[in-house]
C-alpha atoms as an extended CHARMM CRD file, in Angstrom:
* protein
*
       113  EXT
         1         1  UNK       CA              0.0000000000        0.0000000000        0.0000000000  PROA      1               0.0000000000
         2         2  UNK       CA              1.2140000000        3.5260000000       -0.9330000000  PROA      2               0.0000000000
         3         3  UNK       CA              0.1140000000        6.8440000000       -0.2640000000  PROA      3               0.0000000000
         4         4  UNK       CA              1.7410000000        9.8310000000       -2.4120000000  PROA      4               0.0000000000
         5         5  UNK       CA              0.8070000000       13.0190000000       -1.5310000000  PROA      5               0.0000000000
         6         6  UNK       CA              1.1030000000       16.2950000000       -3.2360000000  PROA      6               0.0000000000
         7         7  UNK       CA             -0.1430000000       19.8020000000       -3.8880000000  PROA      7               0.0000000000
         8         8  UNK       CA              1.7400000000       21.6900000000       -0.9490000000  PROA      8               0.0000000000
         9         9  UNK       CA              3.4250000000       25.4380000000       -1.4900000000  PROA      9               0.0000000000
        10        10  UNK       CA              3.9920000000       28.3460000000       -0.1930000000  PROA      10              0.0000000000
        11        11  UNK       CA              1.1320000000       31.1880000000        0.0920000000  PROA      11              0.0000000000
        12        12  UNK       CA              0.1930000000       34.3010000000        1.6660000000  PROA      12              0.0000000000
        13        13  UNK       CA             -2.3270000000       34.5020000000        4.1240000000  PROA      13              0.0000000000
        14        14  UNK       CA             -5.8720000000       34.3230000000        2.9040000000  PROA      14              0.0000000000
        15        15  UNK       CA             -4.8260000000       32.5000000000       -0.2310000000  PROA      15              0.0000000000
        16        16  UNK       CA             -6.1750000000       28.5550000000       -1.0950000000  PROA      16              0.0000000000
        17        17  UNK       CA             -4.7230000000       24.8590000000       -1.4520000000  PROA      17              0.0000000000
        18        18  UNK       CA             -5.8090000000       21.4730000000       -2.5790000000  PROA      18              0.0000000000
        19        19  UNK       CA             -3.7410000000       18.9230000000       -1.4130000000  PROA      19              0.0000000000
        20        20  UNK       CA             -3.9130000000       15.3320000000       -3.1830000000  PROA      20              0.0000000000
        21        21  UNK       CA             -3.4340000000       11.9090000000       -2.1030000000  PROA      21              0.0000000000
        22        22  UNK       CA             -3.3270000000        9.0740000000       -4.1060000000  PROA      22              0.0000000000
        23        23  UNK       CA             -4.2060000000        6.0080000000       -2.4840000000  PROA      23              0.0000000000
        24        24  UNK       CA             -2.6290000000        2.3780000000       -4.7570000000  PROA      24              0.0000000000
        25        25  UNK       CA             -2.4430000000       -1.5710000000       -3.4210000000  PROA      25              0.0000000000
        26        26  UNK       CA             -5.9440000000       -1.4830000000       -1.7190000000  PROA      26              0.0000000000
        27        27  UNK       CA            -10.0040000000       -1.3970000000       -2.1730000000  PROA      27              0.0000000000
        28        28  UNK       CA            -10.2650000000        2.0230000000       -1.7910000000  PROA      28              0.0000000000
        29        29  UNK       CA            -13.3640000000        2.9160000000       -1.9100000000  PROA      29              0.0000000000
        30        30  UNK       CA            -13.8050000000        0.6840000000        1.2530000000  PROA      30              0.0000000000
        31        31  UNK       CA            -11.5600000000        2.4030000000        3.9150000000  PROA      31              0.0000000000
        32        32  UNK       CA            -12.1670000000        6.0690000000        5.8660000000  PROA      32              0.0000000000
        33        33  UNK       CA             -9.5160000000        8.1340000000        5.0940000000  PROA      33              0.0000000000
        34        34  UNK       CA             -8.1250000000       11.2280000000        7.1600000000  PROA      34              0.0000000000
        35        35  UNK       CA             -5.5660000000       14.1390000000        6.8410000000  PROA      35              0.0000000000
        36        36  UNK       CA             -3.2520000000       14.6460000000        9.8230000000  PROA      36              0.0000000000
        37        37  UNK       CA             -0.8060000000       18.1580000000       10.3750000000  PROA      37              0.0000000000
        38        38  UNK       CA              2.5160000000       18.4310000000       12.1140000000  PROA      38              0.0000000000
        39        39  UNK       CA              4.4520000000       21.7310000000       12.8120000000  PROA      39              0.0000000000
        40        40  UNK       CA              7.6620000000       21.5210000000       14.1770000000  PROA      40              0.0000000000
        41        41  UNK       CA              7.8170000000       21.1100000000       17.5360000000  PROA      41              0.0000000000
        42        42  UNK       CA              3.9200000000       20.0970000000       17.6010000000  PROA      42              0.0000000000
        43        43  UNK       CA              2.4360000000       16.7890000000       18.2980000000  PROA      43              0.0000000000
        44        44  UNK       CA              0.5680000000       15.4680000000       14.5450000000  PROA      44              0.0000000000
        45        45  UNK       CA             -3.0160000000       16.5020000000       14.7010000000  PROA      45              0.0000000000
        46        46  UNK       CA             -5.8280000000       15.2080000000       12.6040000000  PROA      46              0.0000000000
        47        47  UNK       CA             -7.3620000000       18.2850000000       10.4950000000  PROA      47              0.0000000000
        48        48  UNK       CA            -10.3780000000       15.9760000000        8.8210000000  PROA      48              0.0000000000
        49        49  UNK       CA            -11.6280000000       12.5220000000        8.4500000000  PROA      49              0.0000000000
        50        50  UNK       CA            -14.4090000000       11.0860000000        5.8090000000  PROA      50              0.0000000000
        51        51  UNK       CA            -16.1390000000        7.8810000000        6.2940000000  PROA      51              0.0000000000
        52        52  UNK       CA            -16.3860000000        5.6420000000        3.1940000000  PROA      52              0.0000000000
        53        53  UNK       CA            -19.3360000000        4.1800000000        3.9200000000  PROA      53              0.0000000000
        54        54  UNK       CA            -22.0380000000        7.1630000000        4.7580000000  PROA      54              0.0000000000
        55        55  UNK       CA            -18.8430000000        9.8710000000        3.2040000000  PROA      55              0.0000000000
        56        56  UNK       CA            -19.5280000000       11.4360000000        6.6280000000  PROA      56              0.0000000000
        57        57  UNK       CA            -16.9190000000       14.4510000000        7.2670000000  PROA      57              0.0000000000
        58        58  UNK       CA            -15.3530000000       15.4450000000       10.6320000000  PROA      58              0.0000000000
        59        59  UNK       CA            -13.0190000000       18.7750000000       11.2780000000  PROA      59              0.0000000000
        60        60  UNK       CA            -11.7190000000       20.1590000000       14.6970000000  PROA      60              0.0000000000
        61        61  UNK       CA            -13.0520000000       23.8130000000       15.2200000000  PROA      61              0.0000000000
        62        62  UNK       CA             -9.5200000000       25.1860000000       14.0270000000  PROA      62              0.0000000000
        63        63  UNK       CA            -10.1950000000       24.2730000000       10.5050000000  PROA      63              0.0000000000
        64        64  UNK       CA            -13.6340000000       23.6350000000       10.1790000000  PROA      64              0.0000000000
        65        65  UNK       CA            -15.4600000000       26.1840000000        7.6580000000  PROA      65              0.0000000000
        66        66  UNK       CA            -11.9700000000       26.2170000000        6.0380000000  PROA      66              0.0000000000
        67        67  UNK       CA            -11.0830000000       22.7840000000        5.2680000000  PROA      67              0.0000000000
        68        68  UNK       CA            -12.7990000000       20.2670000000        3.3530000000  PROA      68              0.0000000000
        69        69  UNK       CA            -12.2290000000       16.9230000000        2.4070000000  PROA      69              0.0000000000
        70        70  UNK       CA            -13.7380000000       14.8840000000       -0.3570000000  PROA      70              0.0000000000
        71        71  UNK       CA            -12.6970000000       11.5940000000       -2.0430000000  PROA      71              0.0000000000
        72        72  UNK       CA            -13.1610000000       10.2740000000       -5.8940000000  PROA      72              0.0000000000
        73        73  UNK       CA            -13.1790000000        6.5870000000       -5.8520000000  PROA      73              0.0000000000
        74        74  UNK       CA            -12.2990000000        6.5960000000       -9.6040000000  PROA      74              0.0000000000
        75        75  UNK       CA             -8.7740000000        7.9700000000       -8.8350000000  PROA      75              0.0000000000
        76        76  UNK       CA             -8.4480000000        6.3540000000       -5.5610000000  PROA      76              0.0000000000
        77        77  UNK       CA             -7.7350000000        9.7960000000       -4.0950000000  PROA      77              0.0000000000
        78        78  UNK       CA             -8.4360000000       11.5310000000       -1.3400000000  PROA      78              0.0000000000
        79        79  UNK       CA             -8.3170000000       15.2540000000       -1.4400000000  PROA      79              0.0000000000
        80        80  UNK       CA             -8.4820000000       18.2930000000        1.1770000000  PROA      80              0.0000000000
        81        81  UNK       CA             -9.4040000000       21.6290000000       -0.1020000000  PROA      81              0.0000000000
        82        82  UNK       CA             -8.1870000000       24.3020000000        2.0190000000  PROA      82              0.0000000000
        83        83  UNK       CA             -9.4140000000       27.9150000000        2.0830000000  PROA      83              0.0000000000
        84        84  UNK       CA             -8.8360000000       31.4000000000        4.0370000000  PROA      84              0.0000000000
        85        85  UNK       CA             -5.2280000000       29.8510000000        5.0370000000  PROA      85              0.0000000000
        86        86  UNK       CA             -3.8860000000       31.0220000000        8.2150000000  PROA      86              0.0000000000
        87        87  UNK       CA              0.1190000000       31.1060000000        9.3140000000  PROA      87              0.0000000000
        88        88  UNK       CA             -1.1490000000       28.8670000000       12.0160000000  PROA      88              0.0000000000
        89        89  UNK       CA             -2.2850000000       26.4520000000        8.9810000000  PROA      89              0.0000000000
        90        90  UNK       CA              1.9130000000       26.1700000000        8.0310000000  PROA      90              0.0000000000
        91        91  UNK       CA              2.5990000000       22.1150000000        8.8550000000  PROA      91              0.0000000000
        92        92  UNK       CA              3.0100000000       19.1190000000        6.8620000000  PROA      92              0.0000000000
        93        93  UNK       CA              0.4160000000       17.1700000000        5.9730000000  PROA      93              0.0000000000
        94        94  UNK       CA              0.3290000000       13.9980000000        5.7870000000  PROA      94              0.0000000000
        95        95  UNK       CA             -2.6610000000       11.3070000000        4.5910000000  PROA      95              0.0000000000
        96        96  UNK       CA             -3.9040000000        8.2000000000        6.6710000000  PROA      96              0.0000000000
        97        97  UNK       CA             -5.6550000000        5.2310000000        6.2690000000  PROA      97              0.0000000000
        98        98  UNK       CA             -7.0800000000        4.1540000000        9.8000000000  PROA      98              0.0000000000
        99        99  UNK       CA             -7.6950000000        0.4310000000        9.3580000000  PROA      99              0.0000000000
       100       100  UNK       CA             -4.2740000000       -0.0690000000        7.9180000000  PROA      100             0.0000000000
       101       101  UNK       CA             -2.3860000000        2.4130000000       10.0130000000  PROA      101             0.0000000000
       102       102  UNK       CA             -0.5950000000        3.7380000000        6.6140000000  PROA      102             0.0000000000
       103       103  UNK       CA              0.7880000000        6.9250000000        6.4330000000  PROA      103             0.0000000000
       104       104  UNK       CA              1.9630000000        9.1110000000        3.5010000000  PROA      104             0.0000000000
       105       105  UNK       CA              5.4730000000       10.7160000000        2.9480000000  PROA      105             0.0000000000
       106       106  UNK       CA              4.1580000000       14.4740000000        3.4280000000  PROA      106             0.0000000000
       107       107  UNK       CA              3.3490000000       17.5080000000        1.9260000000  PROA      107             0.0000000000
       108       108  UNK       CA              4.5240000000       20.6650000000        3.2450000000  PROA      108             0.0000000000
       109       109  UNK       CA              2.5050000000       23.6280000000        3.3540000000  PROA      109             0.0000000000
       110       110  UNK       CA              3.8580000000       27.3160000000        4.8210000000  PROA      110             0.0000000000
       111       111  UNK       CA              1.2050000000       30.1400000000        4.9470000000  PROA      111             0.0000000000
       112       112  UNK       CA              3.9390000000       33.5040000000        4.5940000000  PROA      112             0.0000000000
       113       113  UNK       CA              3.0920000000       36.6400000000        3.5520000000  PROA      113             0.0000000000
């Protein structure tokens, strides 16, 4: 199982991202998927979740309204839209599958003006 992500940059404050992750070696239409955020000298924190089943969302109150994540089965890839960014937003991101306890390499995002 792999997980490749990509999509992060640098922006100013205010600006938008999408970050991608593409999901290959598993059904993937069948597993929740989630996008986790480390900053240096932070613990990783999970910044959204979706359900495969009922494509339920989840977001902690520092993202949500912001963030969004969505999934297209047809690409096996999980996306997470992110909007408004914040300097606070500046990690990087990483993609999980739960079930499997797979992580991705990374993507780093940095919110500068």
């Amino acid at each position: 199982v792999q997980l490749v992500e990509s999509g992060g940059d640098l922006v100013q404050p205010g600006e938008s991202l999408r970050l991608s992750c593409v999901v290959s070696g598993l059904t993937f239409s069948r597993y929740g998927m989630s996008w986790h955020r480390q900053a240096p000298g932070k613990e990783r924190e999970m910044v959204a979740a979706i359900n495969s089943v009922t494509n339920s969302t989840w977001y902690p109150d520092s993202v949500r309204g912001r963030f969004t994540i969505s999934s297209d089965n047809a690409k096996n890839t999980v996306y997470l839209q992110m909007n408004n960014l914040k300097p606070d937003d500046s990690a990087v991101y990483y993609c999980y599958v739960p079930d499997i306890e797979r992580w991705g390499q990374g993507t780093q995002v940095t919110v500068s003006s």
